[in-house]
C-alpha positions, 0 to 999 in steps of 0.5 A: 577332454579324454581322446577318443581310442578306436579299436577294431574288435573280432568277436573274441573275448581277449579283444574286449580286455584289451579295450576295458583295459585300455579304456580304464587305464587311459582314461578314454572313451571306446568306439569299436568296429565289429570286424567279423563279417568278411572272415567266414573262415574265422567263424568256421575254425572256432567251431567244433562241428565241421561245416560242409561246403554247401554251408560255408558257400550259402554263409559267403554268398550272403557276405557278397549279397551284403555287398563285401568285396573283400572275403578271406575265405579258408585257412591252409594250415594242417587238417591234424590241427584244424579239421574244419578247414580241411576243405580248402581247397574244394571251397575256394574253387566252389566259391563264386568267382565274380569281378568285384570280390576278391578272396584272400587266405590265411597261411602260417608257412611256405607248406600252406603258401604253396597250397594257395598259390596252387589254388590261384589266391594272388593276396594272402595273409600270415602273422609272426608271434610276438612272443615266443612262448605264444607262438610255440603254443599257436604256431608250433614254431619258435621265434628263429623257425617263425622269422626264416618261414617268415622271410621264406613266405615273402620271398616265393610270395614275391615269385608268383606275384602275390600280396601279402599281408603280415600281421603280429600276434599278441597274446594278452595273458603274457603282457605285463602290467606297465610301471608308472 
């Protein structure tokens, strides 16, 4: 009897690779959960176009008449780099503020955090590369820079009383193939 392997999908295509690869390669069947609803500001970021607020509050409204609670609502990285995010701030304090959602951010350095943390967000998320090449290219930090931004997010993250959540990036093109 082949297991079963559960894979939590975005809508981008490298997630799809690593589930027909792990599918062929093991043997198993896939059951894949689409997790695009609760970041509007993945959807936003991959655009060309750079939305207004009245459109990026008409897609969260939508998202908590869905019934989510949980919405991670803008990025605050650099607007050189991501334009489409310029508005941070503006959309999180034009973002209906109601009992039952909880807004969340993602940042990739204390210059970011201290732009949350002035907005008021109390849970955030950041990610370190596992690979050094792909965090250069993504990131613009090598692995060294990456942990002591890493640990200085924690710390003042600690000092305002915010969660953080920490997640490891990948990049599929540097894996190699296993030996057997």
């Amino acid at each position: 009897m082949n297991e079963k392997l559960l894979l939590w999908l975005s809508g981008d295509i490298l997630h799809y690779c690593l589930a027909y690869y792990l599918q062929k390669d093991f043997g198993c069947k896939i059951n894949a959960v689409i997790d695009i609803p609760n970041k509007p500001k993945e959807f936003f970021q991959k655009q060309k176009k750079i939305y207004n607020i009245e459109n990026k509050l008409e897609l969260i409204d939508g998202l908590i008449s869905s019934g989510l609670e949980h919405i991670q609502l803008c990025s605050f990285v650099s607007n050189k780099i991501l334009p489409q995010m310029s508005d941070a701030e503006k959309l999180y304090f034009s973002a209906p503020k109601l009992n039952n959602i909880t807004y969340s951010a993602f940042i990739l350095n204390v210059k970011g955090l201290k732009r949350a943390i002035n907005c008021g967000f109390k849970k955030l998320e950041t990610s370190i590369s596992l690979d050094n090449k792909y965090g250069l290219t993504n990131t613009g930090m090598d692995d060294k820079r990456s942990l002591i931004e890493l640990n200085n997010i924690s710390e003042l993250s600690k000092k305002h009383d915010i969660k953080l959540r920490i997640g490891l990036q990948l990049s599929l093109i540097h894996i190699s193939e296993p030996t057997r």
